[in-house]
Chimera marker file (.cmm) of the C-alpha trace (Angstrom):
<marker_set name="trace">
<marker id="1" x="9.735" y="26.271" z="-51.631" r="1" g="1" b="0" radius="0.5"/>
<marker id="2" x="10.816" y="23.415" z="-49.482" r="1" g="1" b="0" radius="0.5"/>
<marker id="3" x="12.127" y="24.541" z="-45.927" r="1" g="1" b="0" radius="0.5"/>
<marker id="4" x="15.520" y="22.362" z="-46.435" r="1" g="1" b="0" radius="0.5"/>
<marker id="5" x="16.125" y="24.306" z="-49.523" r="1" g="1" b="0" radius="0.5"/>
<marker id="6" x="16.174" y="27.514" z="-47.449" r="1" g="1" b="0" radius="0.5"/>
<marker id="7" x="19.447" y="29.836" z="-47.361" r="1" g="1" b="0" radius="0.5"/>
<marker id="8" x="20.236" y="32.123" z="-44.166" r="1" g="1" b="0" radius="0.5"/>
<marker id="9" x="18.887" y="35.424" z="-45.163" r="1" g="1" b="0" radius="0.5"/>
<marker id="10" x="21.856" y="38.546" z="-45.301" r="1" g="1" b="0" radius="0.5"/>
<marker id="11" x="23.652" y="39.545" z="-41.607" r="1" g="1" b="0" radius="0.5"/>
<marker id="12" x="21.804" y="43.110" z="-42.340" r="1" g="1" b="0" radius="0.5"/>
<marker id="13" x="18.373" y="41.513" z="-42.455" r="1" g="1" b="0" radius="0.5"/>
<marker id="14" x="18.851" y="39.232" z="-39.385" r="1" g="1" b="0" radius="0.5"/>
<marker id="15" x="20.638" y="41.985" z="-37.906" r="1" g="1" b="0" radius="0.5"/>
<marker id="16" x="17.389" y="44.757" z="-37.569" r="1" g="1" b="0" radius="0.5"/>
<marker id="17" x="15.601" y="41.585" z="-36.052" r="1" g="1" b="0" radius="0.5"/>
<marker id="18" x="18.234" y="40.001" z="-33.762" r="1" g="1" b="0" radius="0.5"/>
<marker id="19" x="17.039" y="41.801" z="-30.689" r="1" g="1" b="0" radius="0.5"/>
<marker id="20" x="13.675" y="40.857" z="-30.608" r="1" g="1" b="0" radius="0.5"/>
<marker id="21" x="14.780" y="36.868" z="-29.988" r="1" g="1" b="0" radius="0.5"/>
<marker id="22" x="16.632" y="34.802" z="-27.506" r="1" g="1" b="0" radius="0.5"/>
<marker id="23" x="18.047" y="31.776" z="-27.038" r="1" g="1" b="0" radius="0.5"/>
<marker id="24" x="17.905" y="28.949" z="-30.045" r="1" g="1" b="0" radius="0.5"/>
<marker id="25" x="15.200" y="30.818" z="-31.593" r="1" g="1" b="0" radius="0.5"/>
<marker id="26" x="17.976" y="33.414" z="-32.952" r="1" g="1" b="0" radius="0.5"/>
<marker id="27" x="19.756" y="30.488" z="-34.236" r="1" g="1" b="0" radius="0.5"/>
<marker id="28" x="17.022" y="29.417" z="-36.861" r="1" g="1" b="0" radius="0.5"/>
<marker id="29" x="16.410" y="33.465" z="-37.069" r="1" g="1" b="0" radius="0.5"/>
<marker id="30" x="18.372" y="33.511" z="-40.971" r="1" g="1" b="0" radius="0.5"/>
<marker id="31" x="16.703" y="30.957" z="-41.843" r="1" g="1" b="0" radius="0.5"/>
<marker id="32" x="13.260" y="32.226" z="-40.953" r="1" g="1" b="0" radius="0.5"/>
<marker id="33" x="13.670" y="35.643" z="-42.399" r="1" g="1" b="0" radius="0.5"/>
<marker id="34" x="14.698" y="33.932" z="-45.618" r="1" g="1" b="0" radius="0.5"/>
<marker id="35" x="11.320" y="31.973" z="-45.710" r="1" g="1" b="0" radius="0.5"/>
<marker id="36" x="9.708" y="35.471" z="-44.530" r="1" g="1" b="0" radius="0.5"/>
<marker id="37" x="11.479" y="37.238" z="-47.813" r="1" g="1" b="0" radius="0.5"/>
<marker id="38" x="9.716" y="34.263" z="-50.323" r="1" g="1" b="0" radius="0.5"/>
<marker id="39" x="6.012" y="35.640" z="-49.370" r="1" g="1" b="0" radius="0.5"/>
<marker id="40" x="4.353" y="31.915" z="-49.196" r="1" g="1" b="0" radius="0.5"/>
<marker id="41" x="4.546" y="29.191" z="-47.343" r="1" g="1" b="0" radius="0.5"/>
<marker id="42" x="2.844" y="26.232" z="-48.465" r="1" g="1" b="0" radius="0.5"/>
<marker id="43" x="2.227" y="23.079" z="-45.989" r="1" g="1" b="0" radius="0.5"/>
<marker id="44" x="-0.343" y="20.793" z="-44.384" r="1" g="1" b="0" radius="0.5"/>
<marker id="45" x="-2.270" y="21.220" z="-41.430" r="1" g="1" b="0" radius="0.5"/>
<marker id="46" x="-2.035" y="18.493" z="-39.107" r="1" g="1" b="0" radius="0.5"/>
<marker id="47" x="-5.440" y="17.090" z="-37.554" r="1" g="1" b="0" radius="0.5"/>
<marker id="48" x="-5.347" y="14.573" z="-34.795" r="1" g="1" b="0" radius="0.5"/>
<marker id="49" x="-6.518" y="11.138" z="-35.932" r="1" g="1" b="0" radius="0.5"/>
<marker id="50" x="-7.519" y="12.485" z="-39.686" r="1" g="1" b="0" radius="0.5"/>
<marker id="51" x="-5.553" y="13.498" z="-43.168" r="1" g="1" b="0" radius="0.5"/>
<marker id="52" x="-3.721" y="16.739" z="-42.940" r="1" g="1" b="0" radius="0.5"/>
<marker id="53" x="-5.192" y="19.885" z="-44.691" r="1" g="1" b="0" radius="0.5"/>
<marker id="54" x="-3.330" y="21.329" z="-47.133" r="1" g="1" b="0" radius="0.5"/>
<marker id="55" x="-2.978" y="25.442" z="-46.555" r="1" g="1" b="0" radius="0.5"/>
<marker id="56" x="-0.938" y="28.164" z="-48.637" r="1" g="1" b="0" radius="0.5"/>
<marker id="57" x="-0.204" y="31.246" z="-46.423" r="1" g="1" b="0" radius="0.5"/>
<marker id="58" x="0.891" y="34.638" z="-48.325" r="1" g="1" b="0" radius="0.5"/>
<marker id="59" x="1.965" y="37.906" z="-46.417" r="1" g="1" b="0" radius="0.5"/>
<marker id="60" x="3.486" y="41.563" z="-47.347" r="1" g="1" b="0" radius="0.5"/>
<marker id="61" x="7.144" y="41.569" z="-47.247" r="1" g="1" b="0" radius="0.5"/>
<marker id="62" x="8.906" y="44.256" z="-45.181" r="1" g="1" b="0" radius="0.5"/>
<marker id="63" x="12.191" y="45.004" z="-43.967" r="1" g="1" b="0" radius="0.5"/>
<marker id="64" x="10.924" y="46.787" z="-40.305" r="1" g="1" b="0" radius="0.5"/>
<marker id="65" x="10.273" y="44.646" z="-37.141" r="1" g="1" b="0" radius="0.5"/>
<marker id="66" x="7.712" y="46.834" z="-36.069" r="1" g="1" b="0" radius="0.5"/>
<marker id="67" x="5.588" y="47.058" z="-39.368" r="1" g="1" b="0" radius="0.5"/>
<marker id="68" x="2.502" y="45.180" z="-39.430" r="1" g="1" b="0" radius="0.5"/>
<marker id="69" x="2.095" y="42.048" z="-42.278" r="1" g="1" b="0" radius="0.5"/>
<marker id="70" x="-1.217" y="40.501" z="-43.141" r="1" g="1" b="0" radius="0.5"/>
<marker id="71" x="-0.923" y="37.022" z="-43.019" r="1" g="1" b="0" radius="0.5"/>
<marker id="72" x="-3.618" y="35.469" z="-45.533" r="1" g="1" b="0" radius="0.5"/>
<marker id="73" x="-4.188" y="31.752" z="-45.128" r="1" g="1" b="0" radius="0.5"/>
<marker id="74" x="-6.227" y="29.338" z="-47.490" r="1" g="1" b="0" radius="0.5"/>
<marker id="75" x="-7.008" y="25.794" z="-46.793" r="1" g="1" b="0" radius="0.5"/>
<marker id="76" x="-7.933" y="22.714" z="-49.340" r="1" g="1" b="0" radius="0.5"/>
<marker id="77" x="-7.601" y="25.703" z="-52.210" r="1" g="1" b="0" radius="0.5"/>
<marker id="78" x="-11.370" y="26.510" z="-51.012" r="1" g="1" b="0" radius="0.5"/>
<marker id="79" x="-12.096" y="30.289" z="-50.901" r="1" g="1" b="0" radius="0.5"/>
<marker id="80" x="-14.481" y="29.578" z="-48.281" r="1" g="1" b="0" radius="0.5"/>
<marker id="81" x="-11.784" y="28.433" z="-46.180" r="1" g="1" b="0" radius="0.5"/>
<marker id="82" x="-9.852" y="32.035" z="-46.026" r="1" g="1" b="0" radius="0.5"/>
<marker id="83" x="-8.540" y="33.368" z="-43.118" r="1" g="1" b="0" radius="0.5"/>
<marker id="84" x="-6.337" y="36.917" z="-42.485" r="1" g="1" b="0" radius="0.5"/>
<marker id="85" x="-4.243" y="38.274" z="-39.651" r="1" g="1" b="0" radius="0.5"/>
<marker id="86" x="-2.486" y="41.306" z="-39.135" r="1" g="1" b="0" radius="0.5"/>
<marker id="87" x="0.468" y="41.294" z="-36.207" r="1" g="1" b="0" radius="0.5"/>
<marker id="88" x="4.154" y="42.917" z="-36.435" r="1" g="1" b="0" radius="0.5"/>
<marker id="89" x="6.297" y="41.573" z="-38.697" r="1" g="1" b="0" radius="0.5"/>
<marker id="90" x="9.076" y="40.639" z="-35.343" r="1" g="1" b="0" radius="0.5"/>
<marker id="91" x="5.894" y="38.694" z="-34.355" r="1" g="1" b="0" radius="0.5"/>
<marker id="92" x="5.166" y="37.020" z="-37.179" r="1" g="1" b="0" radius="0.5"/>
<marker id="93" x="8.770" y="35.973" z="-38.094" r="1" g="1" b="0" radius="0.5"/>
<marker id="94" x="8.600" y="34.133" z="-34.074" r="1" g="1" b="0" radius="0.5"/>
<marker id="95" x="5.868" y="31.733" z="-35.663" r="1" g="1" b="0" radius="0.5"/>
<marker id="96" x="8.134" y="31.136" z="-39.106" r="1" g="1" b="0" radius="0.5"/>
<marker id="97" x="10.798" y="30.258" z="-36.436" r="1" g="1" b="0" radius="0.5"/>
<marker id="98" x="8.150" y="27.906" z="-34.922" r="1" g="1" b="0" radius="0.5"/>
<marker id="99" x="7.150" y="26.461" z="-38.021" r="1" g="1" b="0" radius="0.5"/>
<marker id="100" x="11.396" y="25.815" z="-38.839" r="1" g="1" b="0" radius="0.5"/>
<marker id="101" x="11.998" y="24.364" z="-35.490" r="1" g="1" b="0" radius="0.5"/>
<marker id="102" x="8.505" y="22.186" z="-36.152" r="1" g="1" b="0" radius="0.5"/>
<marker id="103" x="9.909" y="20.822" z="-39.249" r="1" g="1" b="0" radius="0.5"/>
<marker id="104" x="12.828" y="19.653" z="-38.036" r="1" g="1" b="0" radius="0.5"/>
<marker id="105" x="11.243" y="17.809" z="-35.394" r="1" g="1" b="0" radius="0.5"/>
<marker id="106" x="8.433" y="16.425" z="-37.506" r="1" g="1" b="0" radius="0.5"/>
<marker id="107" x="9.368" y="17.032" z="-41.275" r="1" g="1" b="0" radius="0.5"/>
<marker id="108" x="6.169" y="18.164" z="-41.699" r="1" g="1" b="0" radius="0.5"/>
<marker id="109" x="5.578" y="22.193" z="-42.115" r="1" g="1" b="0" radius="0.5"/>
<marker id="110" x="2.843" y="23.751" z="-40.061" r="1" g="1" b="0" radius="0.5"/>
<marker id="111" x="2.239" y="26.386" z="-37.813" r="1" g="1" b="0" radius="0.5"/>
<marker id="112" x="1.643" y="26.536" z="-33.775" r="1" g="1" b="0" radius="0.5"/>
<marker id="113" x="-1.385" y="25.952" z="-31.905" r="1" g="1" b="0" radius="0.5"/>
<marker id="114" x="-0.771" y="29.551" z="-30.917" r="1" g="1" b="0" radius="0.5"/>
<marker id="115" x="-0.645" y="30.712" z="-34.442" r="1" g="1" b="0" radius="0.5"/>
<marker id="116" x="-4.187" y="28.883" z="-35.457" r="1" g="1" b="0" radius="0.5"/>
<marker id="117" x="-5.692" y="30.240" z="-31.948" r="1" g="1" b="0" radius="0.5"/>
<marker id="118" x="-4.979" y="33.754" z="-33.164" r="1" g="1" b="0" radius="0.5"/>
<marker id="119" x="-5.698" y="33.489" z="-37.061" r="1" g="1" b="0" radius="0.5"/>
<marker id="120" x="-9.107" y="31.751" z="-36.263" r="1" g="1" b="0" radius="0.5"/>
<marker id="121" x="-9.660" y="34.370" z="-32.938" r="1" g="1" b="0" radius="0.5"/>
<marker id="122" x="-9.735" y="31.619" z="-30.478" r="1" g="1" b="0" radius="0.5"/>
<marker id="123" x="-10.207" y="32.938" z="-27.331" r="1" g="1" b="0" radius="0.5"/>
<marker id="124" x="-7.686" y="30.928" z="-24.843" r="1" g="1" b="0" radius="0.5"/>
<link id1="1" id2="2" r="1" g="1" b="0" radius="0.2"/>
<link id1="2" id2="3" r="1" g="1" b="0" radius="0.2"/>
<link id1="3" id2="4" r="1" g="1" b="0" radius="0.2"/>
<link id1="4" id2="5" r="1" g="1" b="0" radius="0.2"/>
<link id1="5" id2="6" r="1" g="1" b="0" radius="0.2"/>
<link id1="6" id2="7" r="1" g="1" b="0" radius="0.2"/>
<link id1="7" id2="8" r="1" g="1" b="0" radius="0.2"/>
<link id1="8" id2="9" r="1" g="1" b="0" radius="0.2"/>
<link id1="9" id2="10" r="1" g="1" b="0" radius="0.2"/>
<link id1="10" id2="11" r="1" g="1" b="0" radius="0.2"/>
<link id1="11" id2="12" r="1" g="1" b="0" radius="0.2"/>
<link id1="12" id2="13" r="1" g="1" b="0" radius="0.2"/>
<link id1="13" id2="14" r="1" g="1" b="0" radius="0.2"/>
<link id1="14" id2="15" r="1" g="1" b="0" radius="0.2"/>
<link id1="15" id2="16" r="1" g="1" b="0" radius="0.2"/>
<link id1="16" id2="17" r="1" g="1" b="0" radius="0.2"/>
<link id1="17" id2="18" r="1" g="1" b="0" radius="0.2"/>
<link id1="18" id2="19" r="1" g="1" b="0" radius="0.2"/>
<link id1="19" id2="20" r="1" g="1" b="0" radius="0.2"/>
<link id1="20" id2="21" r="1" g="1" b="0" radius="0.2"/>
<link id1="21" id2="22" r="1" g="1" b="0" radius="0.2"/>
<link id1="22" id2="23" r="1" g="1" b="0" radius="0.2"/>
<link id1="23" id2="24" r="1" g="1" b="0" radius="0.2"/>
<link id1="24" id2="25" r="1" g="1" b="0" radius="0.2"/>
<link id1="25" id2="26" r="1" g="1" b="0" radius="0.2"/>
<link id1="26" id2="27" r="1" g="1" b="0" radius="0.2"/>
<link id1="27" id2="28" r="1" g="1" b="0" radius="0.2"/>
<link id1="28" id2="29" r="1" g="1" b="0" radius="0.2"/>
<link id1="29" id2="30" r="1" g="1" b="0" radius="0.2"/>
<link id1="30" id2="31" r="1" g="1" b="0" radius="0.2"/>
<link id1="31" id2="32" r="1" g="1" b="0" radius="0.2"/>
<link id1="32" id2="33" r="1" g="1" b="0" radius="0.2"/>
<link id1="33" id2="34" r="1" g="1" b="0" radius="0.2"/>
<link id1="34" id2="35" r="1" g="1" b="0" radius="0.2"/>
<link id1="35" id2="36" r="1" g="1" b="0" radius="0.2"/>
<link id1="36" id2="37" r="1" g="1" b="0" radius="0.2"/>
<link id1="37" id2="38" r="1" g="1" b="0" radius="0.2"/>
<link id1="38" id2="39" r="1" g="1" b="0" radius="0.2"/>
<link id1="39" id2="40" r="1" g="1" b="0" radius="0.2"/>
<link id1="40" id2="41" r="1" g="1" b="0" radius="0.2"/>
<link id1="41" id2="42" r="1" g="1" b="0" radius="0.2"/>
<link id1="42" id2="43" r="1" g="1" b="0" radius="0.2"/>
<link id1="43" id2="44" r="1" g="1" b="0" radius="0.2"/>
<link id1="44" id2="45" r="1" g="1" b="0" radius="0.2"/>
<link id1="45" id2="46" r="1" g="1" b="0" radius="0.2"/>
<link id1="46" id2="47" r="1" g="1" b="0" radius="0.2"/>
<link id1="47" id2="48" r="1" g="1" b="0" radius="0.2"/>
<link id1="48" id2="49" r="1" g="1" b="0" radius="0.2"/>
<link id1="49" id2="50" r="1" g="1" b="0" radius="0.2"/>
<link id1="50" id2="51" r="1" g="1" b="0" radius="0.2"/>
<link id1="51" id2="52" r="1" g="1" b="0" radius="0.2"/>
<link id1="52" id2="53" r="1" g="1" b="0" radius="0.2"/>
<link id1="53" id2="54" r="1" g="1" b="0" radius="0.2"/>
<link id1="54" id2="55" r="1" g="1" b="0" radius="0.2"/>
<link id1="55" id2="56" r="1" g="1" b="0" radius="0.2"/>
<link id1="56" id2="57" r="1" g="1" b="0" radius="0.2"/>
<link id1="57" id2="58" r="1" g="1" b="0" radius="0.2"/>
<link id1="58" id2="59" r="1" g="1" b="0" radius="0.2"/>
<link id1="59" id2="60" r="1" g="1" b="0" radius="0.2"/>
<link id1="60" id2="61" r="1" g="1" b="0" radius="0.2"/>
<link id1="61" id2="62" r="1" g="1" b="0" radius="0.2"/>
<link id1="62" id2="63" r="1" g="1" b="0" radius="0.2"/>
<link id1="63" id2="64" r="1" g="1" b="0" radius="0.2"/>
<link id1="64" id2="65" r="1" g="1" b="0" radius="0.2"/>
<link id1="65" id2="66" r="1" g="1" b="0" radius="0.2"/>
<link id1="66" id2="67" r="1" g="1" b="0" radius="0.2"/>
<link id1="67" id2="68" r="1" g="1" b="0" radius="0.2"/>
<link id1="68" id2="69" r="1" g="1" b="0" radius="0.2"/>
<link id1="69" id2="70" r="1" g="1" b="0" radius="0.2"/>
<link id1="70" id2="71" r="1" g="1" b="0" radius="0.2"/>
<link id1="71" id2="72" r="1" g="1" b="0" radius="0.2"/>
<link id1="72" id2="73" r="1" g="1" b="0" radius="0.2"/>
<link id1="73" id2="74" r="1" g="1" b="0" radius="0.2"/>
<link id1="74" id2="75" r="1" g="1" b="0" radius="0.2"/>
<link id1="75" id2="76" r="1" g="1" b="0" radius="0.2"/>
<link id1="76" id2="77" r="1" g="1" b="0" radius="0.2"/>
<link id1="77" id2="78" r="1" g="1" b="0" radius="0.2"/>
<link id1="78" id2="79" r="1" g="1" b="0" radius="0.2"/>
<link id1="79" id2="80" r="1" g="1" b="0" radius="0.2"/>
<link id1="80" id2="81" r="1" g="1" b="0" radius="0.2"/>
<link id1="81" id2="82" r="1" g="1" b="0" radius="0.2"/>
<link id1="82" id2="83" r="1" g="1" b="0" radius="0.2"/>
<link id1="83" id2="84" r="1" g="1" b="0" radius="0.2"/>
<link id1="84" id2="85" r="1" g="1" b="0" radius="0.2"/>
<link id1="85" id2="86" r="1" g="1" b="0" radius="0.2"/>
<link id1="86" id2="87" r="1" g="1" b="0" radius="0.2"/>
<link id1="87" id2="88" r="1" g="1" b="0" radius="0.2"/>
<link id1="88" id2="89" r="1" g="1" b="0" radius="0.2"/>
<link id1="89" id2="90" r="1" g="1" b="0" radius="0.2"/>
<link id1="90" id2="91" r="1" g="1" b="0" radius="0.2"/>
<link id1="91" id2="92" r="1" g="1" b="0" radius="0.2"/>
<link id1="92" id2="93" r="1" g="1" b="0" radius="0.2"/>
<link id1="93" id2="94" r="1" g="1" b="0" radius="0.2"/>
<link id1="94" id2="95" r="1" g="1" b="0" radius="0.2"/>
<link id1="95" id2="96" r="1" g="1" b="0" radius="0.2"/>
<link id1="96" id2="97" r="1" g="1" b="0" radius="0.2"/>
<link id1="97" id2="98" r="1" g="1" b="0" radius="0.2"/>
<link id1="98" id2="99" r="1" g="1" b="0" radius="0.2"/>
<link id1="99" id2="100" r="1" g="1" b="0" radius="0.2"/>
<link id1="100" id2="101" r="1" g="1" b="0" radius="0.2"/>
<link id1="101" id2="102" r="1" g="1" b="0" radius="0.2"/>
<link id1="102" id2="103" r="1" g="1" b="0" radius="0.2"/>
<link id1="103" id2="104" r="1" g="1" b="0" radius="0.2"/>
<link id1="104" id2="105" r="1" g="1" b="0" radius="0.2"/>
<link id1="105" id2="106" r="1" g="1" b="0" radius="0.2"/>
<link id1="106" id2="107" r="1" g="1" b="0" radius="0.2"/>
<link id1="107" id2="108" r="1" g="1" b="0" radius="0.2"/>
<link id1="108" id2="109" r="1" g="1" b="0" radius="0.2"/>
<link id1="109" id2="110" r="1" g="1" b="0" radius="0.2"/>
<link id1="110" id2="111" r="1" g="1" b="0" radius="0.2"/>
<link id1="111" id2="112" r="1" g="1" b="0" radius="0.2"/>
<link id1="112" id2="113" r="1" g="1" b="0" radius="0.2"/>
<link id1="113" id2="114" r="1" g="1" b="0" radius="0.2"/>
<link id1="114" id2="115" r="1" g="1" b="0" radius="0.2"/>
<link id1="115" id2="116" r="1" g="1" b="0" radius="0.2"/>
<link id1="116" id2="117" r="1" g="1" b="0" radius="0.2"/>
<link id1="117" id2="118" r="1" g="1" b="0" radius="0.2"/>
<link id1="118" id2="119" r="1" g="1" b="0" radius="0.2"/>
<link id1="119" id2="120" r="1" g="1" b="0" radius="0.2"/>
<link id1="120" id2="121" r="1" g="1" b="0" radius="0.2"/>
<link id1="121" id2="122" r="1" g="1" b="0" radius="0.2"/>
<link id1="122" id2="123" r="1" g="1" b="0" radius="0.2"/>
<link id1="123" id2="124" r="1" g="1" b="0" radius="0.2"/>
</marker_set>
């Protein structure tokens, strides 16, 4: 699933998460709990001065802000390249948001540095 393909997710969906957001980041926030509904997310991990890596991130869908998702990512289709994450859900949909707003900056979907620092327990 492409991120321009993406329709705004229901009013009632967006609604049970509006509070958790400000600013421009509740503007992309139907669009982000639509990609949050599909379960995947399927994109390319940028590395400075190299080929990007391809990843495919799955995750348990919920409908509550405050219920905790896993967040399984796999890079290069290698199993030995698996990482998991647990965080609530109002947490995790702020990095989809990232990942929308990064896209339509660069056309190319990834995640934060902030995301990878926490997935791969990277102390700051």
């Amino acid at each position: 699933m492409s991120i321009e393909k993406l329709q705004p997710a229901d009013k009632g969906a967006v609604g049970v998460y509006m509070p958790y957001y400000q600013g421009a980041k509740r503007n992309v926030l139907p669009l982000a709990i639509s990609l949050y509904q599909k379960g995947s997310l399927e994109g390319q991990r940028r590395i400075e001065g190299g080929d990007g890596i391809p990843f495919i991130a799955t995750w348990f869908v919920s409908k509550l802000p405050a219920e905790m998702t896993r967040c399984r990512f796999q890079f290069d289709g290698n199993a030995e390249l698996s990482y998991e994450v647990s965080m609530a859900n109002s947490e995790f949909i702020n990095y989809l948001i990232e990942v929308i707003m990064n896209f339509r900056r660069s056309r190319v979907t990834d995640f934060s540095q902030t995301f990878y620092r926490r997935l791969l327990r990277i102390e700051e």
